[in-house]
C-alpha positions in Angstrom: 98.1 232.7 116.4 96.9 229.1 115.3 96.0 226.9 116.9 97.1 223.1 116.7 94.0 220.4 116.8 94.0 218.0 119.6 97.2 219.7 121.1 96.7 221.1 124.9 99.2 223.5 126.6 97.8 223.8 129.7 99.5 222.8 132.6 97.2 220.7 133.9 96.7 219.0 130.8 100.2 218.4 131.0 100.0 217.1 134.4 96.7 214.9 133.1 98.5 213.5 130.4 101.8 212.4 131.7 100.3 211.1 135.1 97.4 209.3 133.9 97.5 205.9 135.3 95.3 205.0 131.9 96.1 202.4 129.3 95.6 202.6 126.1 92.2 200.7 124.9 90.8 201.4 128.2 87.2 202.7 128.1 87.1 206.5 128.8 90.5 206.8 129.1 91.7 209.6 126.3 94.4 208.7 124.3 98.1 209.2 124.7 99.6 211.3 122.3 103.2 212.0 122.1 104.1 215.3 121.1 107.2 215.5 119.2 109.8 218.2 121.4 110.4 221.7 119.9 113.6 222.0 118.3 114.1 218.4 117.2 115.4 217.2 121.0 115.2 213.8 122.6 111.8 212.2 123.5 111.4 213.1 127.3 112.0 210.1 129.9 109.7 209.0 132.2 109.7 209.8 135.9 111.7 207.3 137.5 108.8 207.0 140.4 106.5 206.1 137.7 106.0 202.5 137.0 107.9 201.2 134.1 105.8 199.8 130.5 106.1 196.3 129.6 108.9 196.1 126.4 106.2 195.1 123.5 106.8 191.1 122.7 107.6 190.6 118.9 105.1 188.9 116.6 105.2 185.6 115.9 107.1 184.9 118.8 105.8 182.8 121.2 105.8 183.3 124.9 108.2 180.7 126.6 107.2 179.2 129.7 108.6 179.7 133.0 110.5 176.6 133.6 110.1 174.6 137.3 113.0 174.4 139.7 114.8 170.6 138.8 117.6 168.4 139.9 118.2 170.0 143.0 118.4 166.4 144.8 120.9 165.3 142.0 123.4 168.3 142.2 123.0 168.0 146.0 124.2 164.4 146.2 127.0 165.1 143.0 128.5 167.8 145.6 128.3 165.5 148.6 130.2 162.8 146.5 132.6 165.3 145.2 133.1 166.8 148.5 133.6 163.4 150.2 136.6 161.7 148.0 138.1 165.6 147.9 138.8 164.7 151.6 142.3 163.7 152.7 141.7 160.5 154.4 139.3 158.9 151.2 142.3 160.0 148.5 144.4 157.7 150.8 142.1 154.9 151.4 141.9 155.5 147.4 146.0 155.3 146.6 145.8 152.3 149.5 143.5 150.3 147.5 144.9 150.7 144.0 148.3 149.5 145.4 147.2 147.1 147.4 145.1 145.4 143.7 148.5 146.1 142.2 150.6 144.1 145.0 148.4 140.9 144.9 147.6 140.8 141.2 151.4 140.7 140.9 151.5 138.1 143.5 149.1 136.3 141.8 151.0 136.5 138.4 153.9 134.9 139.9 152.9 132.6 141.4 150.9 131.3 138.5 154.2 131.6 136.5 156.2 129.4 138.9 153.4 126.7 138.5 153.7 126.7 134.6 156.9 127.0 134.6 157.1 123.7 136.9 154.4 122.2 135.2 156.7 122.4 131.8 159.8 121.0 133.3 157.6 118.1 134.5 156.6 117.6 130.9 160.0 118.3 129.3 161.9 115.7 132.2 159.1 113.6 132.6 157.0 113.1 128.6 158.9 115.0 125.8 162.6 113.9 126.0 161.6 110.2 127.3 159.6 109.6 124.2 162.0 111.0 122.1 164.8 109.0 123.5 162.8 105.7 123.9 161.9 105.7 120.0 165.6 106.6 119.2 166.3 103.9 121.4 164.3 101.6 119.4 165.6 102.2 116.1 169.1 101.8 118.1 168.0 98.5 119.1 166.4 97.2 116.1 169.5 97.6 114.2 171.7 96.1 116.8 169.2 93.1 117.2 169.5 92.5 113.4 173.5 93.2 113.3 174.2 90.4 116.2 171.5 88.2 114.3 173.7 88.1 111.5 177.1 87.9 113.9 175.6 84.6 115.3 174.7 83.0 111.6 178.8 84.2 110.6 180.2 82.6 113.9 178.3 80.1 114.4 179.7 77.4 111.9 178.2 74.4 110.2 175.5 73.5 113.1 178.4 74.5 115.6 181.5 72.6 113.8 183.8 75.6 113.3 182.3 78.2 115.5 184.1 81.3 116.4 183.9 81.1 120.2 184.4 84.7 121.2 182.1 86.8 118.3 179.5 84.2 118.8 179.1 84.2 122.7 179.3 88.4 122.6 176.8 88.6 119.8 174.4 86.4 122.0 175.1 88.6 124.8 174.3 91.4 122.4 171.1 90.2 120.8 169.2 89.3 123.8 170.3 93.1 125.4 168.8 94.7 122.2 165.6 92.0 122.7 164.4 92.9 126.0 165.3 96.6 125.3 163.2 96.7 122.3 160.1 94.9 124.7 160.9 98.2 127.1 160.8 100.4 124.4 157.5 99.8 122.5 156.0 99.3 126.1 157.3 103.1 126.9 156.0 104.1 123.4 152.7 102.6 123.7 152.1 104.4 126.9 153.3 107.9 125.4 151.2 107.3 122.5 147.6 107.5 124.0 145.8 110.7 122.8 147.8 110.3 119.5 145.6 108.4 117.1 148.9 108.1 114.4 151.7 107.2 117.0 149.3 104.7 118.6 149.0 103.2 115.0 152.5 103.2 114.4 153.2 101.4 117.8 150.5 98.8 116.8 152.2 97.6 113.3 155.5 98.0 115.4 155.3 95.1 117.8 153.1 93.2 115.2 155.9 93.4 113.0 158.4 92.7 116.0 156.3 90.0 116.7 157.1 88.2 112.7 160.6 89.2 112.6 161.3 87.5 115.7 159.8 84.3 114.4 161.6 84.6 111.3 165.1 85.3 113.1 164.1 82.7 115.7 164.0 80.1 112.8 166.8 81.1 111.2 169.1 80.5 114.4 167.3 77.0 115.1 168.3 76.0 111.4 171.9 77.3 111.6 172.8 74.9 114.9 171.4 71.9 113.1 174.4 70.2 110.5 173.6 71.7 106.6 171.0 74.4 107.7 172.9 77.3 106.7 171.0 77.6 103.3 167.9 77.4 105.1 168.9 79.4 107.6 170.2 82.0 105.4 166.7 82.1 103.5 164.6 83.3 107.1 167.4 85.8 107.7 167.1 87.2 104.3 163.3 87.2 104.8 163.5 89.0 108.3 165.9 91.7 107.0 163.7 92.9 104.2 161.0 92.9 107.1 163.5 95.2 109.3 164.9 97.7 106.5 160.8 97.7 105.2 158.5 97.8 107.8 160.4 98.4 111.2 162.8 101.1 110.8 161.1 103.6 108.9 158.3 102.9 111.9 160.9 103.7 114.2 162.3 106.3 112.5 158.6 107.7 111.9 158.2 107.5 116.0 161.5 109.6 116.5 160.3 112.3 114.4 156.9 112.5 115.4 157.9 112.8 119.3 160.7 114.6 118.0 158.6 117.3 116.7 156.1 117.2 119.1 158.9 118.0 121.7 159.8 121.2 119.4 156.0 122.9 120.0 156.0 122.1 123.5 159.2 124.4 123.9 158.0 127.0 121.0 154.5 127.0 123.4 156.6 127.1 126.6 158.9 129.7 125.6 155.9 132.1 124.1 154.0 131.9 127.5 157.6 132.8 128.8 158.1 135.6 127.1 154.3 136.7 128.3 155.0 136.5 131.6 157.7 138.6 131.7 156.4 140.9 129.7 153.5 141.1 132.4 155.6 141.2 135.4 157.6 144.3 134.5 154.7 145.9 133.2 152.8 145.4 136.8 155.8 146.1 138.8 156.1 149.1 137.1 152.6 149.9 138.0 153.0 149.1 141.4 156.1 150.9 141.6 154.6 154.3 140.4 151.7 154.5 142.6 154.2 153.7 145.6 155.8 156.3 144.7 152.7 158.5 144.2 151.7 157.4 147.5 154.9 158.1 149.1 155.0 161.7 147.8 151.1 162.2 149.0 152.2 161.2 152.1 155.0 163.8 152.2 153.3 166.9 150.9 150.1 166.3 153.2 151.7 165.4 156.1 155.1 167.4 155.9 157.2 164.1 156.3 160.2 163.4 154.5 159.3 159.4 153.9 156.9 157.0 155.2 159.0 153.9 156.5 156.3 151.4 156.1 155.6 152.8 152.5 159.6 152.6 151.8 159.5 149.8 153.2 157.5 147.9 150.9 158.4 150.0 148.1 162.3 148.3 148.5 159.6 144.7 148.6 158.1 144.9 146.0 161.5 146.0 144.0 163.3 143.0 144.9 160.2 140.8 144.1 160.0 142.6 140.5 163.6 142.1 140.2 163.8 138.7 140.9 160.4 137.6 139.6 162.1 139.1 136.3 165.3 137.2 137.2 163.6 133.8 137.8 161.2 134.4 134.6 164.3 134.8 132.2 166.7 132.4 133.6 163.6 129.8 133.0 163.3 130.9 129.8 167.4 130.7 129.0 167.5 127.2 130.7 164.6 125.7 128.5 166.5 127.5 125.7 169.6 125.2 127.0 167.9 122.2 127.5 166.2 121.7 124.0 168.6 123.8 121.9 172.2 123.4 123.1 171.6 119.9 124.9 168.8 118.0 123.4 169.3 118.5 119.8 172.8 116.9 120.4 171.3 114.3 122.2 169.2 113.5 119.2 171.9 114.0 116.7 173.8 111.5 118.3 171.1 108.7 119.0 170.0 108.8 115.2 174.5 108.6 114.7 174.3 106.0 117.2 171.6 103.8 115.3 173.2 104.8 111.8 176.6 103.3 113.1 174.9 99.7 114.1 173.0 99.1 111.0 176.3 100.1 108.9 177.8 97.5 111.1 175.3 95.2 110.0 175.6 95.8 106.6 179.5 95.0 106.9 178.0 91.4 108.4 175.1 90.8 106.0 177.7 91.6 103.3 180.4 88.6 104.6 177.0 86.1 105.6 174.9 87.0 101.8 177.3 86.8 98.7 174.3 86.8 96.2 173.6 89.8 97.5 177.1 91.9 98.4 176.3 94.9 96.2 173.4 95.9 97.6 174.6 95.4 101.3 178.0 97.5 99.8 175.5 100.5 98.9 173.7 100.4 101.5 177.2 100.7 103.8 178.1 103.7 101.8 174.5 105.3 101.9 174.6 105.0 105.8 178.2 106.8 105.6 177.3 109.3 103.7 174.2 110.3 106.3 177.2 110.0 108.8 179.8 111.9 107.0 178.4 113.3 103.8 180.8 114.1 101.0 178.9 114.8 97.4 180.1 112.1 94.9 182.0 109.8 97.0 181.8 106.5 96.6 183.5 103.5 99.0 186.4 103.5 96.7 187.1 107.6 97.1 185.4 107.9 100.4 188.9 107.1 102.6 190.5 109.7 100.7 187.6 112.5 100.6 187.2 112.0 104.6 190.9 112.6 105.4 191.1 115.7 103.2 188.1 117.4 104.5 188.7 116.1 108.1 192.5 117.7 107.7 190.7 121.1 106.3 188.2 121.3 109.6 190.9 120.4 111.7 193.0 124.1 110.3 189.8 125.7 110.4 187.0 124.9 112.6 184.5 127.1 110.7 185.0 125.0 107.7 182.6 122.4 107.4 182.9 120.6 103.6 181.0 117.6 105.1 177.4 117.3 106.4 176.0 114.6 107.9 174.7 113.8 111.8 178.4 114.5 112.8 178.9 117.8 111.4 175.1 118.7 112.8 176.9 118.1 116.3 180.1 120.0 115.5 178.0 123.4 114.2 176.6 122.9 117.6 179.2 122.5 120.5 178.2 124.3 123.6 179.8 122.2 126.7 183.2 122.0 127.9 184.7 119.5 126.8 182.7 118.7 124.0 184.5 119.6 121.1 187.3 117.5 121.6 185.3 114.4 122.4 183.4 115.1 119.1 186.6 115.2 117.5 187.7 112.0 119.0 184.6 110.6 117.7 185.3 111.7 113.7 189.0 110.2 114.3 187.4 107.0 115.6 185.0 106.9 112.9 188.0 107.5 109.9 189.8 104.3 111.4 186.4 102.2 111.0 185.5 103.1 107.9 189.3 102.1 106.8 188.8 98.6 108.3 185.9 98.1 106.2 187.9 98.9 103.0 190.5 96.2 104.6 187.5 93.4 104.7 186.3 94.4 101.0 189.7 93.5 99.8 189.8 90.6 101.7 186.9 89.3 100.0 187.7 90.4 96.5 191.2 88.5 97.1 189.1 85.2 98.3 190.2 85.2 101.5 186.5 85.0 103.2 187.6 83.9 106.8 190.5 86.2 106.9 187.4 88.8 106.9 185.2 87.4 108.7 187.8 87.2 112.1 189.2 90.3 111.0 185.4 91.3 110.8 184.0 89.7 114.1 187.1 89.6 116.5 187.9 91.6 119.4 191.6 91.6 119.9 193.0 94.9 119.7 193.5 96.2 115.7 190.4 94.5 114.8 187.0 95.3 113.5 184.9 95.2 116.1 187.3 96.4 118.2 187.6 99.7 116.3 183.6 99.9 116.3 183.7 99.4 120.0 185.9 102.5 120.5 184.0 104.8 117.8 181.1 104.0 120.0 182.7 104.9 123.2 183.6 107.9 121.9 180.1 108.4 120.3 178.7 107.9 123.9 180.8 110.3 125.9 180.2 113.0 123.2 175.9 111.8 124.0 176.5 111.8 128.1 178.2 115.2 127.6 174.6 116.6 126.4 173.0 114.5 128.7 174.2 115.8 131.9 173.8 119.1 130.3 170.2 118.7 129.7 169.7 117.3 133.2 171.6 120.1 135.2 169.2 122.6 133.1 166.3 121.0 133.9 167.4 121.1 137.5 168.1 124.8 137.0 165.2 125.4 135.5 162.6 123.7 138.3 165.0 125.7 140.7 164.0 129.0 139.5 160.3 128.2 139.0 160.2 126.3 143.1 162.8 128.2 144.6 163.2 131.9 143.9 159.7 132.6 142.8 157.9 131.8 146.1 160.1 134.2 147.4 159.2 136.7 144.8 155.0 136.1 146.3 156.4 136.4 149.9 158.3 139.6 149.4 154.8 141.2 148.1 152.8 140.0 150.7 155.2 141.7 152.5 154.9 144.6 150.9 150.9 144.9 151.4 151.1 144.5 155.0 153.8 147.0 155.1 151.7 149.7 153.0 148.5 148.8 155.6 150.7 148.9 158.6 152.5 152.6 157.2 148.9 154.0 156.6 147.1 153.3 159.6 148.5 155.8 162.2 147.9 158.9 159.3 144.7 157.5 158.8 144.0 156.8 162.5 144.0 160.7 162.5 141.0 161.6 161.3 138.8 159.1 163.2 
């Protein structure tokens, strides 16, 4: 038999090798040498007494370092702080808050609305339409100043030989009302204009130039009561009139627009933050109204309660106070709308008519006192006609005729207008009751004016000057002035119409910002004493 080198088959070799407590590269220790199993089998196990070798680490692969115990304190407290608002009475101290914030921010919001809201019906009643009106008022009494100006040089004779008692004592009734009103006016004006470096200027040149044509009218009526001062006369008239129609008016008219427009941003502004306001209230309420309801349904499923009455309770507050917050909001917004819309820019329409209609008048006078210069004062009668009633290519010879055709055509249809103008701006805008038919009154009053004036032209162009001039100046019934007085009647109730319109939405408006919005702010604090008052007995549980 042969034998195999360094191969032992003794037992107690056996026994040596396999329980030899010897590692390898120990000194003495013999090696340990595997011996492959007979028969190709498996590599035997070892004992499982024995101790266990070490799994060999891989090259290149470094050790990793055993790594200290950390953040115990942290995960400690971030389960103490999980734990606490996981508890039942901190989730509802937690819904109790948020709608508690909700309740008094929505307060807050409303109540800061109702103070805007007041704060632009003060401006609107008390800056905006004032200065508008004042300005239009102006130009009104500018024109009517210079109209009875030219009524007291017509009636009053040669240095009072001749005078037309009647015209002459109304038309000095009628200058000195338009006198002292202008004096109110450019006083209002000059007040409204601080702040405004452009208005204040315009106010300035205003009652500087008030200031001349007075002098200048003022001379003209001393010259006409003295015997053969009519050419003199005549002269400072002409002088003060080109001052008027040059310098004074288009100030005016400057001062209308300006305020005019400035009223127009202040309602664009006013509606915007409106709008805003709204648009913030439903968007709270409808916060506040969800976590009620969240809060109502914790309530239930913790507590196994149907409702919590203190939590309905304010959840049926703070419902009514979103609804008529919304309400109050949206009626403000539709009664500014009113005011300046429907109202106002009627109001305006008519003043600028209004002022139109006395310096036509005038013109009708100038053209009677000034023969050199008839056919300027006849255009400028037609041009102020035309910005009345505007046809396209009438002139005062085919104007009659052009205004009854397409008076008779609006008259069958009410959506035709073949006419612009300041009238047919108010007639694409009747709103009130009542105020179509007094506009229509107005247009018919207008037509039987503007046919006297053809009558006076003809008188003239037939020589019969003081057949005019009575016809022109008198007051019986059928005459001029007459008709003019009963256009601007009917001009003026058209004007009150608006008027008392705008006022009854300005009082509509203050109403809904004074009255129903504090109640809106009174029905939430409600409502967060309610939800404190419904949450304290479940919460008084737990203490």
């Amino acid at each position: 038999m042969a034998v195999t080198a360094g191969t032992t088959h003794s037992p107690a070799a056996r026994a040596a090798t396999t329980h030899s407590p010897a590692r390898a590269g120990t000194v003495g220790a013999p090696p340990r040498v595997a011996s492959a199993p007979s028969g190709g089998g498996r590599r035997p196990r070892p004992r499982r007494g024995g101790p266990r070798s070490r799994r060999p680490r891989r090259a290149g692969r470094p050790r990793s370092p055993r790594l200290p115990l950390r953040r115990a304190p942290r995960r400690a407290a971030t389960a103490l702080h999980h734990r606490f608002w996981a508890t039942l009475p901190a989730r509802l101290r937690l819904l109790r808050t948020v709608t508690l914030l909700l309740t008094v921010a929505l307060a807050l919001l409303l109540g800061l609305a109702g103070l805007a809201a007041n704060g632009t019906w003060d401006t609107v009643a008390g800056r905006d339409a004032p200065r508008t009106t004042s300005a239009a008022d102006l130009n009104l009494a500018l024109n009517d100043m210079d109209a009875q100006a030219a009524n007291l040089l017509l009636a009053g004779g040669d240095g009072g030989k001749g005078r037309l008692a009647t015209p002459y004592e109304k038309a000095a009734g009628f200058y000195g009302d338009a006198r002292r009103a202008i004096g109110h006016d450019l006083r209002t004006l000059a007040v409204a204009a601080q702040g405004d470096a452009a208005d204040e200027h315009t106010v300035e040149s205003l009652t500087d130039d008030f200031a001349e044509y007075q002098e200048l009218i003022g001379r003209a009526l001393e010259n006409d009561d003295r015997a053969g001062g009519g050419p003199a006369a005549l002269v400072d008239y002409r002088e003060a009139t080109d001052l008027l129609q040059a310098q004074l008016l288009p100030s005016a008219r400057k001062l209308v627009d300006s305020n005019d427009s400035a009223f127009d941003r202040q309602y664009d502004q006013a509606r915007s933050v409106l709008s805003a306001q709204l648009a913030a209230v439903l968007v709270l309420g409808a916060l506040l109204l969800a976590a009620l309801g969240v809060l109502q349904w914790y309530l239930a499923r913790r507590f196994h309660r149907i409702l919590n009455p203190g939590v309905l309770a304010a959840t049926v507050c703070a419902l009514l106070a979103v609804l008529l917050g919304g309400q109050a909001l949206a009626a403000s917004a539709d009664q500014l709308y009113g005011a300046r819309r429907d109202a106002f820019d009627s109001v305006v329409a008519l003043s600028r008519a209004r002022a139109i209609a006395y310096d036509a008048n005038a013109d009708e006078s100038r053209f009677l006192l000034d023969p050199e210069r008839r056919s300027q004062y006849a255009q400028a009668f037609l041009a102020k006609s035309q910005q009345l009633y505007g046809m396209k290519g009438a002139s005062l010879d085919s104007y009659d005729f052009g205004l009854a055709t397409t008076w008779k055509e609006y008259r069958a249809d009410r959506h035709t207008l073949d006419f612009g103008g300041e009238f047919a701006r108010e007639l694409a805008n009747l709103t009130f009751p009542g105020e179509r038919a007094a506009a229509e009154r107005t247009v018919d009053a207008y037509a039987v004016y503007q046919r006297d004036d053809r009558r006076i032209r003809a008188l003239v162009a037939q020589g019969k000057e003081g057949e005019a001039v009575a016809f022109c100046m008198g007051w019986e019934p059928g005459t001029s002035n007459a008709h003019f007085g009963a256009w601007m009647t009917a001009l003026d109730q058209v004007t009150d119409i608006n008027r008392r319109h705008f006022t009854a939405a300005v009082r509509a408006g203050r109403f809904e910002a004074t009255g129903l919005l504090p109640w809106t702010c009174g029905l939430l604090l409600g409502a967060g004493a309610l939800i404190l008052l419904g949450l304290r007995p479940r919460l008084a549980e737990f203490r």
